[in-house]
N, C-alpha and C positions, 0 to 999 in steps of 0.2 A: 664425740667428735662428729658423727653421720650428722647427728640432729645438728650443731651447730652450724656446719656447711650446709646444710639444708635452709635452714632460717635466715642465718647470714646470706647467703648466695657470695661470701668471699670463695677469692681465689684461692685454691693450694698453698701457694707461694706464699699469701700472706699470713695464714694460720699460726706458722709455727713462731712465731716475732711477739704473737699478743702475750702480753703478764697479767697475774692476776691484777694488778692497778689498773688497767686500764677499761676492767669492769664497770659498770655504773647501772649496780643492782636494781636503783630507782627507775628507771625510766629501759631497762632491759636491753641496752648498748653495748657495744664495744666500741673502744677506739683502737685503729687499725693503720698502719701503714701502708697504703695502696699503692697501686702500677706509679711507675713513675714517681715515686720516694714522697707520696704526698697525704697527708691525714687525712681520715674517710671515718667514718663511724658506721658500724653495721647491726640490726637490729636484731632479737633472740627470741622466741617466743616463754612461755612462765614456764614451761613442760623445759626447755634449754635450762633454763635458768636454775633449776631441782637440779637436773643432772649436772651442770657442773659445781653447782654447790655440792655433791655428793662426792664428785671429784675433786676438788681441792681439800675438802676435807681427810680423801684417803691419799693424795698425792700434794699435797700443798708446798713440798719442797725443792719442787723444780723452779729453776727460776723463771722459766714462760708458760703457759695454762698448761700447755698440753706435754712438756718435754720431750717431743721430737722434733726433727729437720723435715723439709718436705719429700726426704725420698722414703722415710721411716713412717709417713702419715700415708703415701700411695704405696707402700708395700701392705702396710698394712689393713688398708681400702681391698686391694688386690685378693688378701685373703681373706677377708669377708664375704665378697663377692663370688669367689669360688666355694665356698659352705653355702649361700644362699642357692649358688645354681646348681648344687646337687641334687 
């Protein structure tokens, strides 16, 4: 999830809405619903693209990439963050 928001440069907000369909493996995209209810596509680098191939392979049953809401993606940011600054 770091690497994807990293690459992507999306918002929190919009993370948690993508499905795996709206991947497009070829060209290393996403389509995303942006600020203002409006379609945007955002790009992944090949190193993004491994890791979430890794992840739907061991999580493929949630119906959106990641399966949480955005208070569940900055909680859990939150505590990353606090294991890195220790």
């Amino acid at each position: 999830m770091v690497s994807l928001l990293f690459d992507s440069g999306l918002r929190l907000s919009e993370v948690p809405s993508i499905q795996s369909k709206d991947i497009d493996w070829t060209n290393n995209t996403l389509r995303v619903v942006v600020k203002g209810n409006g379609q945007g596509r955002a790009a992944f680098t090949s190193d993004t693209a491994m890791l979430l191939k890794q992840h739907l392979s061991n999580n493929g049953h949630n119906p959106t990439l990641l399966g949480m809401k955005p208070k569940g993606i900055q909680d859990m940011l939150g505590r990353l963050s606090a294991l890195l600054l220790r």
